[in-house]
C-alpha positions in Angstrom: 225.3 88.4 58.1 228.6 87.9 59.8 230.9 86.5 57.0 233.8 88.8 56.0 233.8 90.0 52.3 237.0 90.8 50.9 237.4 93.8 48.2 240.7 94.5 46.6 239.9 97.9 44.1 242.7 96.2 42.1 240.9 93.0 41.4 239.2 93.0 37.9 236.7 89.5 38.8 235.6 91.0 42.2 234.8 94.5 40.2 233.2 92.3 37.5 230.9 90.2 40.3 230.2 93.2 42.0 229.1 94.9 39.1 226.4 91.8 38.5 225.2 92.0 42.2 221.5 93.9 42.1 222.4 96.9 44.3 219.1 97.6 45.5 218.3 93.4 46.2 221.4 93.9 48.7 220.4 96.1 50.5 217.1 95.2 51.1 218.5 91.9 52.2 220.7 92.7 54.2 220.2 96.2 55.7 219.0 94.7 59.0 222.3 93.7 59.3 224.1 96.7 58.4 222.5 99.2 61.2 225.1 102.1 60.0 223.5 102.5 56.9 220.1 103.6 58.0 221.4 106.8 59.1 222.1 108.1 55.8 218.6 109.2 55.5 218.9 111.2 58.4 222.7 112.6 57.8 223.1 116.2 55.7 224.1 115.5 52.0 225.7 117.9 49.2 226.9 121.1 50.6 225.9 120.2 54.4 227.9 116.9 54.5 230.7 119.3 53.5 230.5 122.2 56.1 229.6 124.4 53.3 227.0 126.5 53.7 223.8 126.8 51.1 223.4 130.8 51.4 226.9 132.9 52.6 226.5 134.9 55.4 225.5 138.7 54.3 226.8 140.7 57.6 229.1 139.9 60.6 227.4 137.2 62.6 227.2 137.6 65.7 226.6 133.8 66.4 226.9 130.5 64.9 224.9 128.2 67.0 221.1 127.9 68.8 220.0 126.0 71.6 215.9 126.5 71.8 214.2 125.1 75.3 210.6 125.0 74.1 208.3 124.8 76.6 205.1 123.2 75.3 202.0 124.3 75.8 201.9 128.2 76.2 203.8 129.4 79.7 201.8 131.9 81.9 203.7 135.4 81.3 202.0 136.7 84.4 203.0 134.6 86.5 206.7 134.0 85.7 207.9 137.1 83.6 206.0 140.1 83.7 204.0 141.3 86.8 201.0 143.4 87.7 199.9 145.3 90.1 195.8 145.2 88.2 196.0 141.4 88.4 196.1 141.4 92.4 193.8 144.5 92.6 191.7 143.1 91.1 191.9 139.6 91.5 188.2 137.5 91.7 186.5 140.5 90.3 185.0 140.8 87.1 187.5 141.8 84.3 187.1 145.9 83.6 189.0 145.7 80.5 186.5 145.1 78.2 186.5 141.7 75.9 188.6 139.5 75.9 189.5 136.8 73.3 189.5 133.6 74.8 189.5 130.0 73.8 186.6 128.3 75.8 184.8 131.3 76.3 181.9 129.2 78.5 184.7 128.5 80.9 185.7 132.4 81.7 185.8 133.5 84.7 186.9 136.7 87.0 190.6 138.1 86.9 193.0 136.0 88.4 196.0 137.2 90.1 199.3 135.3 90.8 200.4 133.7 94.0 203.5 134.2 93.8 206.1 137.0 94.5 208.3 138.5 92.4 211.4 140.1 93.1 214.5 142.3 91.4 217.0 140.5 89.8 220.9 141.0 89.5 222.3 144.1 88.6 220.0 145.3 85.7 217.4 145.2 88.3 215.2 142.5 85.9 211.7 141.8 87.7 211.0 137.8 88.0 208.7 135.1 89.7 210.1 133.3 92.9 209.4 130.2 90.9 212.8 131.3 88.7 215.5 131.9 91.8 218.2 130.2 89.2 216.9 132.5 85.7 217.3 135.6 88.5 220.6 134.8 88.9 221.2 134.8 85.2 219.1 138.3 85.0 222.2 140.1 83.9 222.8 137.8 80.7 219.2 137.6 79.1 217.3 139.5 77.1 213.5 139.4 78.0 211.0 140.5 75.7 207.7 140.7 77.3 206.0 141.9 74.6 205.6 138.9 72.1 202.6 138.3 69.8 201.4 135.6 67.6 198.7 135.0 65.4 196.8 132.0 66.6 195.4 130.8 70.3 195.3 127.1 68.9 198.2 124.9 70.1 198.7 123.2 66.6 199.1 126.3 64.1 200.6 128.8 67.0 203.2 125.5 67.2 203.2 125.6 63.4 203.7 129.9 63.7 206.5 130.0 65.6 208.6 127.2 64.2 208.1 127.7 60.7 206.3 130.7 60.9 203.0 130.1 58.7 200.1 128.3 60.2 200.4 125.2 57.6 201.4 122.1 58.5 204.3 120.6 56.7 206.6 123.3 56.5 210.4 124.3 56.8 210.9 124.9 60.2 214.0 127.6 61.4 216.6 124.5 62.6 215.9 123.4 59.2 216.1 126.9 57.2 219.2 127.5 59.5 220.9 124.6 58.5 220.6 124.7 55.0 221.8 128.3 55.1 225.0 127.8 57.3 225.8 124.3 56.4 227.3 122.2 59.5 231.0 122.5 61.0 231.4 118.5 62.3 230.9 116.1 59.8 230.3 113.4 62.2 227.5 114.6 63.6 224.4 115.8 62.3 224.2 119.7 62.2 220.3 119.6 63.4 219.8 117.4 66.8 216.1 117.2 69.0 216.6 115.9 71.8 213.4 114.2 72.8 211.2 113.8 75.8 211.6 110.4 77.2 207.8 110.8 78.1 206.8 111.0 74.6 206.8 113.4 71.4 205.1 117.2 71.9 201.9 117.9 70.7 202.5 118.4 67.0 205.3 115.3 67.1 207.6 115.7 64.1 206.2 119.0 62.6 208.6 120.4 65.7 211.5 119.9 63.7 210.1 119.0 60.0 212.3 120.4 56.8 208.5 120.6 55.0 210.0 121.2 51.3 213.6 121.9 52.0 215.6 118.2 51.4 215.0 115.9 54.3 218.5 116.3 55.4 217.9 119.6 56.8 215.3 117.9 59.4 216.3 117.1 63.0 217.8 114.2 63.4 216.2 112.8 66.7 218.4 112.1 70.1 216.7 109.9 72.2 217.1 109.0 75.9 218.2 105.6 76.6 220.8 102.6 75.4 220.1 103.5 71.7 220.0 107.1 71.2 220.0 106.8 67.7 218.3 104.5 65.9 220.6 101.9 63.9 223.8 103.3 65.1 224.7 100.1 67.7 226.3 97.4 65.7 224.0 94.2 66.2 226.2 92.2 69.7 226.5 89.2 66.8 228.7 91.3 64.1 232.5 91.7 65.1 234.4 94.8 64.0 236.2 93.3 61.9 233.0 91.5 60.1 231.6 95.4 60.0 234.4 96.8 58.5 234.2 94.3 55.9 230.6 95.0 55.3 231.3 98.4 55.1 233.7 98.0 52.4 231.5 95.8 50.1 229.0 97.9 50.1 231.4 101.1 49.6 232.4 99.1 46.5 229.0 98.6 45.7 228.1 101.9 45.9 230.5 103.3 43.7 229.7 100.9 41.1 226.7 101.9 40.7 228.1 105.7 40.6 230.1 104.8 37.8 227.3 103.3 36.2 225.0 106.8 37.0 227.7 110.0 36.4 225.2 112.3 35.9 223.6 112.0 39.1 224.7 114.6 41.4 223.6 113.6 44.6 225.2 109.8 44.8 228.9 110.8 45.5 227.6 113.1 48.4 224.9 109.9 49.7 228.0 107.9 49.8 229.8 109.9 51.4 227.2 109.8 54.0 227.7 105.7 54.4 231.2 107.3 55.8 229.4 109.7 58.0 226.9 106.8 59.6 230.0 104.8 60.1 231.8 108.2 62.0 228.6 108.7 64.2 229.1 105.2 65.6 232.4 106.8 67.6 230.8 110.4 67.8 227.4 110.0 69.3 228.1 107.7 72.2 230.9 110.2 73.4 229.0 113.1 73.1 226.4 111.8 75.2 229.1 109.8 77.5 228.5 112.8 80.5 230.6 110.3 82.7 233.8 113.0 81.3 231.8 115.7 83.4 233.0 117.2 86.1 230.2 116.3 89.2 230.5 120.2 90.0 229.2 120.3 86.0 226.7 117.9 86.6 225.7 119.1 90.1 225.5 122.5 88.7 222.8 121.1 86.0 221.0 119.5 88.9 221.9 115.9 87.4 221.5 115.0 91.5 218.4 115.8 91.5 215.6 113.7 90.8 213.6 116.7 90.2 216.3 118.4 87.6 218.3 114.9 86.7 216.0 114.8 83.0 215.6 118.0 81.6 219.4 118.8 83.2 221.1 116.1 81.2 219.3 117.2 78.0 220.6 120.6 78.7 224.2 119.5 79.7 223.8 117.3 76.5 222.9 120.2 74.3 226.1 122.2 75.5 228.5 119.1 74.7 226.7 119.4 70.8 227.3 122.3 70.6 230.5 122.6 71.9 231.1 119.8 69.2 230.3 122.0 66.4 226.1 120.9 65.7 224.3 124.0 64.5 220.9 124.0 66.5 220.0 121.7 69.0 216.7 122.4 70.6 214.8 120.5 74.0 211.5 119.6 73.7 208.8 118.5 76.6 206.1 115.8 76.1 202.8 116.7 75.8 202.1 120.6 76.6 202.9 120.8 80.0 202.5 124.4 79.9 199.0 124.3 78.6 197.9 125.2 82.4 194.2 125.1 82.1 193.3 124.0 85.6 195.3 124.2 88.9 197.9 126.9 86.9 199.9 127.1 90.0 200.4 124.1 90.9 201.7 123.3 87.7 204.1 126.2 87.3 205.5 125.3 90.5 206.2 121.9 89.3 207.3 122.5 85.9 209.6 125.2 87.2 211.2 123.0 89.7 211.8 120.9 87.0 213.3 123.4 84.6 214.5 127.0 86.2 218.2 124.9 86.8 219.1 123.5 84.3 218.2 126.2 81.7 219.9 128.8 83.7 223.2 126.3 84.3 223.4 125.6 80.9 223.7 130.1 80.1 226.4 130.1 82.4 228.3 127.1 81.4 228.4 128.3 77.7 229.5 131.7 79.4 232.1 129.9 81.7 233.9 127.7 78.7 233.8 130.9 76.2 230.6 129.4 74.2 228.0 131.8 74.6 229.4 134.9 72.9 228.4 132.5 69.8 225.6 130.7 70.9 222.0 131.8 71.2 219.4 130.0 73.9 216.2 130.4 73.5 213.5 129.7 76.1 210.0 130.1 74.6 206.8 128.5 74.3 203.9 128.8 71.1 201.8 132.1 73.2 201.0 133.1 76.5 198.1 133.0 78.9 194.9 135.1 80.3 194.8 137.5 83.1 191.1 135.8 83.8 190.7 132.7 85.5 189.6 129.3 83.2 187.6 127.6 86.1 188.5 128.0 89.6 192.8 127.9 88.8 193.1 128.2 85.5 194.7 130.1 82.9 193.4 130.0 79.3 195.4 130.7 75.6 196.6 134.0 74.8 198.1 135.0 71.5 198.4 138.8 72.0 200.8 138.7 74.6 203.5 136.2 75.9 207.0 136.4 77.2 210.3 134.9 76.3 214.0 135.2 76.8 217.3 135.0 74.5 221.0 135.0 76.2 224.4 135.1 74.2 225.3 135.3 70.3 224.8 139.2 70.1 221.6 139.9 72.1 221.3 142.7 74.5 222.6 140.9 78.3 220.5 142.6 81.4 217.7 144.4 79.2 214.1 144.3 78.9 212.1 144.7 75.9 208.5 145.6 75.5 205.6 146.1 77.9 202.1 144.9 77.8 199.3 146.7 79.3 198.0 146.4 82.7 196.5 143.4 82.9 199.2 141.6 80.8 196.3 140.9 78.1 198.1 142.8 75.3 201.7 143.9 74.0 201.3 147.4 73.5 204.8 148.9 74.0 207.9 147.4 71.0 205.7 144.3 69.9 207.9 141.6 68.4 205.3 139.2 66.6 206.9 135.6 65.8 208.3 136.7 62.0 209.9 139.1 63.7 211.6 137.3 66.3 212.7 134.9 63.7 214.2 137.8 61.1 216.3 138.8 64.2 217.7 135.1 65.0 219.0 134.7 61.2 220.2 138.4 60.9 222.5 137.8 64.4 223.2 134.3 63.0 224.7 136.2 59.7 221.9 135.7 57.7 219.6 138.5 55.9 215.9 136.4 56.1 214.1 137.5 53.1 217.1 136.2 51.2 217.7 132.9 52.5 215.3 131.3 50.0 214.6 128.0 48.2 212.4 127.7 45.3 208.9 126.3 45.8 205.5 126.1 44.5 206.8 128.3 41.3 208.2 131.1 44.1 211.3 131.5 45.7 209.9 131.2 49.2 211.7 131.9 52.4 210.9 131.1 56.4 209.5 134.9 56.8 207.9 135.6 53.6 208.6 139.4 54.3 206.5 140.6 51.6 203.1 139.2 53.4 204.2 139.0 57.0 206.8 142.6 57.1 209.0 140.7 59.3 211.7 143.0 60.1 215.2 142.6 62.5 214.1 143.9 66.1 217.9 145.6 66.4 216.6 147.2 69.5 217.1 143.5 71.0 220.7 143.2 69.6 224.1 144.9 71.5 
């Protein structure tokens, strides 16, 4: 569909023949040829599309922005955060802390100690694996919390937990609940971006990033790798600009045809405003992911010369360009459950590591070096931790009662540790932050008070914390 329409607002017989034409017959036609217009199911609508936020912020915010690296699959706390002296006393001897809940109890085995050293960290002194030289040398900007909880050892609902923080499937997850409560700052690019594995989706796929009950525009709108980023953005190679433009207009004319036809539906002005948005992403999306404007000392510093660090580097140097372009939370997800170290646990950490440590600690101080993190929070956290028993001869099975993660920038303590576990890094014993917790505290430094950022559901105004069932409460001890 290359032929050039023609619409002049001021011509009563094209008004009149557009008015006959079956809106919906049109566009089921011809939407193969109009590749823009597919996006509008993905773009925000209403108060989004607008910058306008659904719920005002109730305090000073001390950010306005989230990057989350998930790591898939549960990382071992043991052997990369939190270190203990039991675990290599100890170590192919029979566990002398009593039960232990495991996952594949059959497969249990004695305690296993890690190989690796740890050593001090910057000035604060912060204790870390030698698999994570480039997170030491970020020690004085994070906050690490070894003293995380959750409430499930399977990979599905702990997934399920810490996104949307209930163990159903289906549900509003935080990008989505943050969205909708702070609306986006760049109309012409979507406030909520994943960008994906280019080995595949994570275990739970979609669920990741899923707005559950809240609109579908509060979803993540999925970055992938390759020519075609997004899909339907590329004009088809047989459709000049000029042809495009065209097409844009007629159906623009279309469009508000029909609106005139249908005042009292609220939500068609904002859907065709997003036809306008589709047609800005065309421009926005391939410069924002057009790293060729990077410095090679940026892209070097990401490890984008690396074949080791080039992948997960350009995500993260990708994610600082969004976010430096005004999108509200952009997280990084890995394919699979890499993490889920169930056999030869340190060969894997060393690998995954290697392939990590980099470009999440280049991406800290690149927000910090352009002024960005002061507003921006990164999060680096998988679903739960790991056992300090061996699963087979190398292996590490789930644990929910104890896991480590760390936050840097938008408010959160730089240099400090949070929490302890007990000897044998089994347990969080010492300032427990469970998953509704840690999730109270990113709305409350994002400006946000979370048991009232609500929408109404089921015949209840529900929220992502449900504080009544879950007392999730604001950990200000992890807060400057």
């Amino acid at each position: 569909m290359n032929r050039a329409f023609t619409i002049a607002d001021d011509d009563s017989s094209n008004r009149s023949a557009i008015a006959e034409i079956n809106r919906r017959a049109f566009l089921g036609r011809y939407a193969g040829g109009i590749g823009s217009l597919a996006l509008a199911s993905m773009l925000p609508r209403g108060q989004v599309a607008r910058g306008e936020s659904a719920i005002p912020p109730m305090q000073r915010p001390t950010a306005k922005a989230v990057i989350c690296l998930f790591q898939h699959g549960g990382p071992s706390q043991m052997d990369l955060f939190d270190p203990k002296s039991d675990l290599q006393k100890f170590h192919g001897n029979p566990y002398p802390g009593g039960e232990l809940e495991v996952h594949f109890d059959k497969q249990k085995g004695n305690v296993l100690g890690s190989p690796y050293l740890f050593r001090n960290c910057g000035e604060c002194g912060m204790t870390l694996s030698e698999l994570l030289p480039h997170t030491g040398r970020i020690a004085d900007d994070i906050t690490l919390v070894r003293s995380m909880s959750t409430e499930s050892v399977d990979h599905e609902s702990a997934l399920r937990l810490i996104h949307s923080g209930k163990f159903m499937s289906g549900l509003p997850t935080i990008g989505a609940w943050t969205v909708y409560g702070l609306g986006a700052e760049n109309e012409n690019l979507p406030a909520y971006v994943v960008l994906a594995d280019p080995g595949g989706l994570p275990v739970d796929g979609e669920k990741n990033w899923s707005s559950g009950w809240l609109p579908a525009v509060y979803q993540g709108t999925v970055f992938r790798s390759g020519p075609s980023p997004v899909l339907n953005l590329q004009t088809p190679s047989n459709i000049s600009p000029a042809a495009r433009q065209n097409q844009l207009r007629f159906v623009d004319a279309i469009n508000k045809q029909h609106l005139k036809r249908h005042p009292e539906n609220s939500e068609l002005a904002a859907r065709i405003a997003n036809f306008e948005t589709a047609a800005r992403m065309q421009m926005a999306v391939p410069e924002v992911l057009d790293l060729s404007q990077e410095t090679e000392a940026t892209k070097k510093a990401y490890g984008l010369d690396n074949p080791a660090t080039q992948e997960y580097g350009t995500r993260c140097l990708t994610a600082r360009r969004l976010i430096e372009r005004g999108v509200r939370y952009v997280q990084i997800f890995m394919a699979g459950q890499p993490w889920d170290t169930h056999s030869k646990n340190a060969e894997s950490l060393k690998g995954l590591c290697a392939r990590t440590d980099q470009p999440s600690a280049a991406l800290v101080q690149d927000l910090k070096q352009r002024g960005l993190l002061d507003e921006t929070i990164v999060l680096w956290t998988g679903e739960f931790g790991r056992q300090p028993v061996s699963q087979g001869a190398d292996g590490r099975d789930h644990n929910r009662r104890a896991f480590s993660l760390w936050l840097a920038g938008g408010g959160f303590r730089a240099g400090h540790v949070h929490g302890a576990t007990d000897d044998f890094s089994y347990q969080s014993v010492e300032q427990v932050v469970n998953v509704h917790d840690l999730h109270a505290t990113l709305l409350h430094a994002l400006g946000i008070e979370h048991d009232s950022l609500t929408y109404p559901y089921d015949g209840r105004e529900a929220s992502l914390t449900d504080a009544e069932v879950t007392h999730a409460r604001v950990v200000h001890e992890l807060l400057a």
